[in-house]
N, CA, C and O atoms as a Tinker XYZ file with bonds, in Angstrom:
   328  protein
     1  N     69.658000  -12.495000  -46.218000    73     2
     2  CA    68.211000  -12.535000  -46.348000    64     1     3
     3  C     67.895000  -12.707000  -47.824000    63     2     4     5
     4  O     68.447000  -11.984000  -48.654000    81     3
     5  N     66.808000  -13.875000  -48.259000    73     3     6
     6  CA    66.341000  -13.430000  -49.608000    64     5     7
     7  C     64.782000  -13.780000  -49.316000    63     6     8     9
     8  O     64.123000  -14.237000  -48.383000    81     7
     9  N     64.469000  -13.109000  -51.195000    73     7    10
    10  CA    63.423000  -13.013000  -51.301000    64     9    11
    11  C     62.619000  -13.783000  -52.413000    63    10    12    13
    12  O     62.488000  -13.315000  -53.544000    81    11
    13  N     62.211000  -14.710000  -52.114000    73    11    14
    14  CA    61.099000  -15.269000  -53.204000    64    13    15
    15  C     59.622000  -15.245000  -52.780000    63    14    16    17
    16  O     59.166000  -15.546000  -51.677000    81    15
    17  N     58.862000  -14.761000  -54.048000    73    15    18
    18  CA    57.391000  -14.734000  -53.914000    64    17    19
    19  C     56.921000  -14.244000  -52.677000    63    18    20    21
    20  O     56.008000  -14.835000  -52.100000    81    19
    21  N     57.546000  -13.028000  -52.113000    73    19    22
    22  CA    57.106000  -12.422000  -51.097000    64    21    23
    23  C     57.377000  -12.826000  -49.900000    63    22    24    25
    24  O     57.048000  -12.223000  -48.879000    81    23
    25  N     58.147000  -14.132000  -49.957000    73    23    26
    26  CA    59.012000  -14.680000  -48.888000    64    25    27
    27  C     60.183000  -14.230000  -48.227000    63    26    28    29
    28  O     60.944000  -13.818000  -49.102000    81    27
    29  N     60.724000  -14.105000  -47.042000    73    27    30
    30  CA    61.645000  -13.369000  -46.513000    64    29    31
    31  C     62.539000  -14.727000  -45.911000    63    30    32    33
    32  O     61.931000  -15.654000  -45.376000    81    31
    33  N     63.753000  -14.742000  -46.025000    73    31    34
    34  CA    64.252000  -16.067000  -45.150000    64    33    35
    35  C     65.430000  -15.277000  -44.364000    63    34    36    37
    36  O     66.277000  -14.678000  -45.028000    81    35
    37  N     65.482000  -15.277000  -42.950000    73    35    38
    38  CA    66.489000  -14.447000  -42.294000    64    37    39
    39  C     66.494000  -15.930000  -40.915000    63    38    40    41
    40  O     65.555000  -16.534000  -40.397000    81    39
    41  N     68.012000  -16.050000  -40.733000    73    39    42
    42  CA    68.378000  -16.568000  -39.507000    64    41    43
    43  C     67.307000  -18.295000  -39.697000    63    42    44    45
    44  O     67.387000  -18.850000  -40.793000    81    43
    45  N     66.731000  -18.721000  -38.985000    73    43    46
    46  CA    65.691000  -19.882000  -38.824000    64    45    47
    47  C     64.553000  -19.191000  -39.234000    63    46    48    49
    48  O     63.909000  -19.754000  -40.120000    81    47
    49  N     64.267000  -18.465000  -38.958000    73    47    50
    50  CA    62.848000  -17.178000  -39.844000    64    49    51
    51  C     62.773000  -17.665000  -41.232000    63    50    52    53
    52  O     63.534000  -17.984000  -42.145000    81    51
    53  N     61.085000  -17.552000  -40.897000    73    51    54
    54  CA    60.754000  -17.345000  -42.537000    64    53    55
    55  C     59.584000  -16.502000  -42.314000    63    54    56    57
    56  O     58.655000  -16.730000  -41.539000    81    55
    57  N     59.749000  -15.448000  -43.127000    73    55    58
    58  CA    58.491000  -14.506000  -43.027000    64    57    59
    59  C     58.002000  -14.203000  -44.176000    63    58    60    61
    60  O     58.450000  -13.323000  -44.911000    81    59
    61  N     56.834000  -15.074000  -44.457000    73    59    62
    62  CA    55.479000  -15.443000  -45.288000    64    61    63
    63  C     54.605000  -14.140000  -45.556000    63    62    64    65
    64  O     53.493000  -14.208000  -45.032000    81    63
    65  N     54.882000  -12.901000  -46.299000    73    63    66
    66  CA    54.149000  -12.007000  -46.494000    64    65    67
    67  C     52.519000  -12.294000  -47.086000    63    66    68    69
    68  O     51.598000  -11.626000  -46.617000    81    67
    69  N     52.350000  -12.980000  -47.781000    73    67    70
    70  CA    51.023000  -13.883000  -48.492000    64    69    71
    71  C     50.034000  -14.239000  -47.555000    63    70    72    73
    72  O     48.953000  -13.670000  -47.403000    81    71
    73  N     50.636000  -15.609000  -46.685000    73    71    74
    74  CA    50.015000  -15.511000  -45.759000    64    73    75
    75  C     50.029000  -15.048000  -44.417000    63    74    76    77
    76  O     49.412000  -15.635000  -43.528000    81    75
    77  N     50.916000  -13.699000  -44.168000    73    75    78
    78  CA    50.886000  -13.200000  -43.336000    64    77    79
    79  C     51.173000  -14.139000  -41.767000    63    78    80    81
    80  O     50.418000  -14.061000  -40.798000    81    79
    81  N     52.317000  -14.921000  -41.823000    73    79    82
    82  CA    52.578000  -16.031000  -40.997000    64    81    83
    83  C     54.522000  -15.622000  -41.127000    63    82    84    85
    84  O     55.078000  -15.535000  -42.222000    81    83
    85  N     55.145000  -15.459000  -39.997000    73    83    86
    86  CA    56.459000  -15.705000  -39.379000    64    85    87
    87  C     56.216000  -17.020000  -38.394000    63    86    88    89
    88  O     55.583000  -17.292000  -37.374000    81    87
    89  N     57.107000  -17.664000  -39.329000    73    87    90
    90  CA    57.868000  -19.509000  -38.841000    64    89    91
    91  C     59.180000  -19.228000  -38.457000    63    90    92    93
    92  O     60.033000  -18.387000  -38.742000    81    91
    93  N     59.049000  -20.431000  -37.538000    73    91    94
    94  CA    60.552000  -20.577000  -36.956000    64    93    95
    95  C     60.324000  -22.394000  -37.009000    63    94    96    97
    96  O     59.638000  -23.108000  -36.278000    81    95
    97  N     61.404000  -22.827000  -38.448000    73    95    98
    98  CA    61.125000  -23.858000  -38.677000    64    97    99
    99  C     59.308000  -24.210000  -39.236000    63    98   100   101
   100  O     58.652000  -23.682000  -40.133000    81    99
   101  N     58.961000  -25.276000  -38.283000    73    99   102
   102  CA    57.200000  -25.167000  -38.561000    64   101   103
   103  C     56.182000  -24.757000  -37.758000    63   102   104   105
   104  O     54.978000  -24.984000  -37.876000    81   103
   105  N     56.789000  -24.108000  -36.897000    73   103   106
   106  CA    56.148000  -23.016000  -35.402000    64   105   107
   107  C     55.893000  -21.827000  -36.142000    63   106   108   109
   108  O     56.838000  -21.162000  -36.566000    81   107
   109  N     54.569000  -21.451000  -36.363000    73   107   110
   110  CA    53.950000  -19.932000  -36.293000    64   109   111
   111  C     54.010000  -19.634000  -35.263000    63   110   112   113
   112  O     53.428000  -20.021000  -34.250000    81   111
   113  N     55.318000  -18.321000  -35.604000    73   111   114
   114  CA    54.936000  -17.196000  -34.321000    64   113   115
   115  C     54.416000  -16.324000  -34.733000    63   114   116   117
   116  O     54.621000  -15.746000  -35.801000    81   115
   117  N     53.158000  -15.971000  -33.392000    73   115   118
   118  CA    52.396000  -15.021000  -33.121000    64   117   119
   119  C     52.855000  -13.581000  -33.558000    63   118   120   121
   120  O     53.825000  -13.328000  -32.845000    81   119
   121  N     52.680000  -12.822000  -34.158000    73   119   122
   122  CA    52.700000  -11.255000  -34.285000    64   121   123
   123  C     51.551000  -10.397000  -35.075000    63   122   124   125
   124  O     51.020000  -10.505000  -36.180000    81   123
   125  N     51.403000   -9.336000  -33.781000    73   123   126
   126  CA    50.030000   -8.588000  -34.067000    64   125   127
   127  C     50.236000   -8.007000  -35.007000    63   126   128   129
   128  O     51.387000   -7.674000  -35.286000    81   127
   129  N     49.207000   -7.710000  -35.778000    73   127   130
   130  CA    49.404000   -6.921000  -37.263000    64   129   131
   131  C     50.175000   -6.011000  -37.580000    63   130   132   133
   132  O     50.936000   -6.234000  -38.522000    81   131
   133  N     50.221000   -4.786000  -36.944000    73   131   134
   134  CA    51.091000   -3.419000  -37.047000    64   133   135
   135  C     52.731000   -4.258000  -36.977000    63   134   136   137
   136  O     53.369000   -4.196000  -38.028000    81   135
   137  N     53.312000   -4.918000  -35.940000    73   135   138
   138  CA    54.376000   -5.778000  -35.530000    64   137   139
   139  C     54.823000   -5.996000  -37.032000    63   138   140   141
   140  O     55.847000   -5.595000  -37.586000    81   139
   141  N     53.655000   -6.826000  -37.597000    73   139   142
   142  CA    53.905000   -7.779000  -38.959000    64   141   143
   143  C     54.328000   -6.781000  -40.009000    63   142   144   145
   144  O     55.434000   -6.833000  -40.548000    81   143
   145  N     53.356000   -5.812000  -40.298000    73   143   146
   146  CA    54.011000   -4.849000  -41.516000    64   145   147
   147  C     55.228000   -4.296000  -41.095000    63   146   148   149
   148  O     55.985000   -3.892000  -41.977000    81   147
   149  N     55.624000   -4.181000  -39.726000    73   147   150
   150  CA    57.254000   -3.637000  -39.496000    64   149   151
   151  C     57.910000   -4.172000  -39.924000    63   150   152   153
   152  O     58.851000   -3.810000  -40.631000    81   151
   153  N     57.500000   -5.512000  -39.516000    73   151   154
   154  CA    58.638000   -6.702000  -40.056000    64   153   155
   155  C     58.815000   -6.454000  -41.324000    63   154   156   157
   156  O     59.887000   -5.976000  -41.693000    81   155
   157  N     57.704000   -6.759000  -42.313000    73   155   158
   158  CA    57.429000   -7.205000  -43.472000    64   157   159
   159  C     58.461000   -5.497000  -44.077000    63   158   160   161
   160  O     59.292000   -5.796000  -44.934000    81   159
   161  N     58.452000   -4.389000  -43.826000    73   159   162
   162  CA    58.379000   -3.057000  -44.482000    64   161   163
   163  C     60.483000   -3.098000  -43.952000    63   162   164   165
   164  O     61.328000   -2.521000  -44.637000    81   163
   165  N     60.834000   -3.939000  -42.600000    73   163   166
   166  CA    62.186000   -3.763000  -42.528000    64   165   167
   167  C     63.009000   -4.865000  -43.359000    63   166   168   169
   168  O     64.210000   -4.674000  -43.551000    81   167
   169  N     62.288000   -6.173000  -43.922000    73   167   170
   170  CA    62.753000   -6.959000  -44.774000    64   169   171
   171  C     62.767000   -6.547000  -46.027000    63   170   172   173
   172  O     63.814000   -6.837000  -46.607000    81   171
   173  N     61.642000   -5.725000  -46.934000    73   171   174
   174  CA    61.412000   -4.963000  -47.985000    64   173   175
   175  C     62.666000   -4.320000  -48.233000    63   174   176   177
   176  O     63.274000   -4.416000  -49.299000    81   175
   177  N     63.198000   -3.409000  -46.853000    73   175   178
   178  CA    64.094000   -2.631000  -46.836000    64   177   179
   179  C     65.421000   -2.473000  -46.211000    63   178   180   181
   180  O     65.973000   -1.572000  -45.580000    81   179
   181  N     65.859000   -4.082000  -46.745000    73   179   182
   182  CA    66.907000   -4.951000  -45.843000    64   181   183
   183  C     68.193000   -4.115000  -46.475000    63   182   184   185
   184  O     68.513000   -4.081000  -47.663000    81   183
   185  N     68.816000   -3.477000  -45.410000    73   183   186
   186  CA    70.592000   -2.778000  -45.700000    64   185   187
   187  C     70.338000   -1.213000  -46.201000    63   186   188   189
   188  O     71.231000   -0.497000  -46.654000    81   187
   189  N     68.885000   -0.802000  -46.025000    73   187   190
   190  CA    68.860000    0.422000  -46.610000    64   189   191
   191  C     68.239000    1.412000  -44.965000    63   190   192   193
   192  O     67.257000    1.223000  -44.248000    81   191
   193  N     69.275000    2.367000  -44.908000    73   191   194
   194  CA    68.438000    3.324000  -43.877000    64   193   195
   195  C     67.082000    3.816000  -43.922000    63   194   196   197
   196  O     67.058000    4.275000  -45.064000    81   195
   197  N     66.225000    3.971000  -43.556000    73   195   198
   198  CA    65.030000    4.120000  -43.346000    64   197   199
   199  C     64.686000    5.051000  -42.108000    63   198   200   201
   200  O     65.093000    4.876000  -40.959000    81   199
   201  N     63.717000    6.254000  -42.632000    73   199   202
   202  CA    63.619000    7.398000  -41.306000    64   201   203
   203  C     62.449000    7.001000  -40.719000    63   202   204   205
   204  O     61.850000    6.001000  -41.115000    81   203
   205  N     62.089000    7.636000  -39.875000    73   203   206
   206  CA    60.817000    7.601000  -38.668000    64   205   207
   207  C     59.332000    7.684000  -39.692000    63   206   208   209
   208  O     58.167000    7.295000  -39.770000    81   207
   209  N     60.382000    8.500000  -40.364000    73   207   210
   210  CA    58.664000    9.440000  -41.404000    64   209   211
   211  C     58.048000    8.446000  -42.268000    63   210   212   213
   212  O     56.904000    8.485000  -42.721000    81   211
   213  N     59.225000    7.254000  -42.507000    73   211   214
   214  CA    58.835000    6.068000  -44.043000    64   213   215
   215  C     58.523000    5.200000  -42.929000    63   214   216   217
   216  O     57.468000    4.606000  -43.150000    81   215
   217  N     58.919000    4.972000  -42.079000    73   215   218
   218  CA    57.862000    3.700000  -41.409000    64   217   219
   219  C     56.319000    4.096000  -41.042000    63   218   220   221
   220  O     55.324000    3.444000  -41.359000    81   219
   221  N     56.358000    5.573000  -40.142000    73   219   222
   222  CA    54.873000    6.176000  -40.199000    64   221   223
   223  C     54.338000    6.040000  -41.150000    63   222   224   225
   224  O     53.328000    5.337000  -41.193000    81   223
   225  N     54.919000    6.781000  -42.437000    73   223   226
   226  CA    53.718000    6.995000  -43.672000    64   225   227
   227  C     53.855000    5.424000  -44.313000    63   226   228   229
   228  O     52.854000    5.190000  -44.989000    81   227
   229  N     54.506000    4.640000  -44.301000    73   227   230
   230  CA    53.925000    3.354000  -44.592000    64   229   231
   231  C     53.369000    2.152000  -44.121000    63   230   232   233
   232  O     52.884000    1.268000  -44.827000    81   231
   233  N     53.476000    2.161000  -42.722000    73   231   234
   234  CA    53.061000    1.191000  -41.986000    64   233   235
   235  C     51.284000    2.059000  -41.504000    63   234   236   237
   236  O     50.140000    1.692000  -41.774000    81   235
   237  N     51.662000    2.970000  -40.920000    73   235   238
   238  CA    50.652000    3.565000  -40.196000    64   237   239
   239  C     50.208000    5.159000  -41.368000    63   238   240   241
   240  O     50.312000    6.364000  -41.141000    81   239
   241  N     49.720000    4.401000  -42.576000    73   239   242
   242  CA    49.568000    5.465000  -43.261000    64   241   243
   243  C     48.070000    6.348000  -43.661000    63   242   244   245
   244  O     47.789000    7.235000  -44.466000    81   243
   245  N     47.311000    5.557000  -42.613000    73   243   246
   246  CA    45.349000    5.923000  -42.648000    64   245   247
   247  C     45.237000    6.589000  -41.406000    63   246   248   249
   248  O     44.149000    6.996000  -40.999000    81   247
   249  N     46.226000    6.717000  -40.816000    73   247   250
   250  CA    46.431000    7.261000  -38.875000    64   249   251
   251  C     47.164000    8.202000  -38.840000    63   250   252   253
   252  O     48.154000    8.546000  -39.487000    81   251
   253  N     46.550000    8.644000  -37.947000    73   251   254
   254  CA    47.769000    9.845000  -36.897000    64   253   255
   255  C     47.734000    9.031000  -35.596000    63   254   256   257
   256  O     46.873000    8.715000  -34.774000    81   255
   257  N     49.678000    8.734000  -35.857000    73   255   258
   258  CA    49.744000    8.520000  -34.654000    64   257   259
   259  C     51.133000    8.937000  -34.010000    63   258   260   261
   260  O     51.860000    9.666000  -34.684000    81   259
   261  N     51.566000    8.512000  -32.711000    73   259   262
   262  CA    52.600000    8.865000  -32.148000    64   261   263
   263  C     54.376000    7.760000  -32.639000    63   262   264   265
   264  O     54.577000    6.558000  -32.811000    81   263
   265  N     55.053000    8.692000  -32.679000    73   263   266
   266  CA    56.469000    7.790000  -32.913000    64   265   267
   267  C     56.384000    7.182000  -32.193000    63   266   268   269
   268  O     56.668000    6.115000  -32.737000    81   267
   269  N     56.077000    6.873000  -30.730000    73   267   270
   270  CA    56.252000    5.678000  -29.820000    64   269   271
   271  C     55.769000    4.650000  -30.342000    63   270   272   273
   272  O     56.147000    3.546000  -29.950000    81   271
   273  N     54.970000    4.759000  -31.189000    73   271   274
   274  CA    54.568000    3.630000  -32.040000    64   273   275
   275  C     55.907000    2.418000  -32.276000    63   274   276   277
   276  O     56.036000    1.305000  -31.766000    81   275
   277  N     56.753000    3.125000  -33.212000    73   275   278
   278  CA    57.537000    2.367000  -33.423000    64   277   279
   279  C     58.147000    1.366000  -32.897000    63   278   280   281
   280  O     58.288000    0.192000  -33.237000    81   279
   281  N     58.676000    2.318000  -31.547000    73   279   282
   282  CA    59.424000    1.063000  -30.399000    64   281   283
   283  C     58.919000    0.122000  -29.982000    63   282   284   285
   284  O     59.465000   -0.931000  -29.654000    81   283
   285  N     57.493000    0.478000  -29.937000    73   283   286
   286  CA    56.869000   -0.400000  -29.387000    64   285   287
   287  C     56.654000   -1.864000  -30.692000    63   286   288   289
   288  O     56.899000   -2.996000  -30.275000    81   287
   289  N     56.294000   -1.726000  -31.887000    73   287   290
   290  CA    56.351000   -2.294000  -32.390000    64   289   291
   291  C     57.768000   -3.297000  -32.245000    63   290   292   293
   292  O     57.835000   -4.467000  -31.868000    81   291
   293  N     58.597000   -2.590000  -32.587000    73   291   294
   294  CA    60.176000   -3.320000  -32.960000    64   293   295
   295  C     60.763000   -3.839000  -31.318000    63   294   296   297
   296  O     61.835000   -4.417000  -31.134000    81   295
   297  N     59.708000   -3.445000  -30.171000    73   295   298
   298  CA    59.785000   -4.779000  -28.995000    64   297   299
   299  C     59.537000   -5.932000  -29.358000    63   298   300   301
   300  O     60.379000   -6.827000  -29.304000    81   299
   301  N     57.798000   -6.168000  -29.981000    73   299   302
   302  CA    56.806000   -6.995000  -30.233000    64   301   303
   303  C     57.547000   -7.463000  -31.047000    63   302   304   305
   304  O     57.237000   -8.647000  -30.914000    81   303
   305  N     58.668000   -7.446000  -32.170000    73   303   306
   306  CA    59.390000   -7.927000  -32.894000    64   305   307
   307  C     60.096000   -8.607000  -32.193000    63   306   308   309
   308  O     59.840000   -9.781000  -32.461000    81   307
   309  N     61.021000   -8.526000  -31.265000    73   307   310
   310  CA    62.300000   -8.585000  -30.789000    64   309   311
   311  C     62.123000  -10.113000  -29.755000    63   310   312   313
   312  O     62.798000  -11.141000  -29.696000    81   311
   313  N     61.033000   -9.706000  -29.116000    73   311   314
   314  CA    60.157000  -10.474000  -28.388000    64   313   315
   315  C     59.778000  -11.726000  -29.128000    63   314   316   317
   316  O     59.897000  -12.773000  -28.493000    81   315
   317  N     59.178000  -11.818000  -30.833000    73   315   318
   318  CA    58.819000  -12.785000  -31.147000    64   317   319
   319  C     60.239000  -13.560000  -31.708000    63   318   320   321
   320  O     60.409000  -14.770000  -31.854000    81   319
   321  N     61.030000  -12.638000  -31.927000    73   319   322
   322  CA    62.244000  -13.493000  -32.427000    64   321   323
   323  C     63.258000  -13.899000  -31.266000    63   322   324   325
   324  O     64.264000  -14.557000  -31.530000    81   323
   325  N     63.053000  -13.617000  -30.389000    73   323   326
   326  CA    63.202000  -14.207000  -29.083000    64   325   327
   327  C     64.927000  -13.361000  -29.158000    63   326   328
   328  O     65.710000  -13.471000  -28.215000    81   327
């Protein structure tokens, strides 16, 4: 994976933090916002462990919400990367 100008390049992926756009090639795929900062917060933090508590307090950090959060997110991921 690297990183230029907020750019992420993994596999055929390119994930466009700027404009908030994941390509596959020149296909925008769809991903709902919360989805996107997962992405964006597990590329940030590519090869480094990461707990439950740093994705809550940074993804979902104006909320109380439930850990199921997560999974559900990193479906909506899994799903867009087919």
């Amino acid at each position: 994976m690297s990183s230029d100008y907020n750019i992420y390049r993994f596999g055929d992926f390119i994930l466009d933090v700027e404009e908030e756009k994941l390509l596959q090639g020149d296909k925008v795929i769809p991903l709902e916002p919360k989805p996107f900062e997962t992405l964006v917060f597990f590329a940030q933090n590519a090869g480094k462990r990461v707990t439950k508590e740093e994705i809550l307090n940074t993804i979902w950090k104006d909320a109380f919400v439930e850990e199921n959060n997560i999974p559900i997110s990193i479906f909506k991921i899994r799903h867009a990367l087919g």
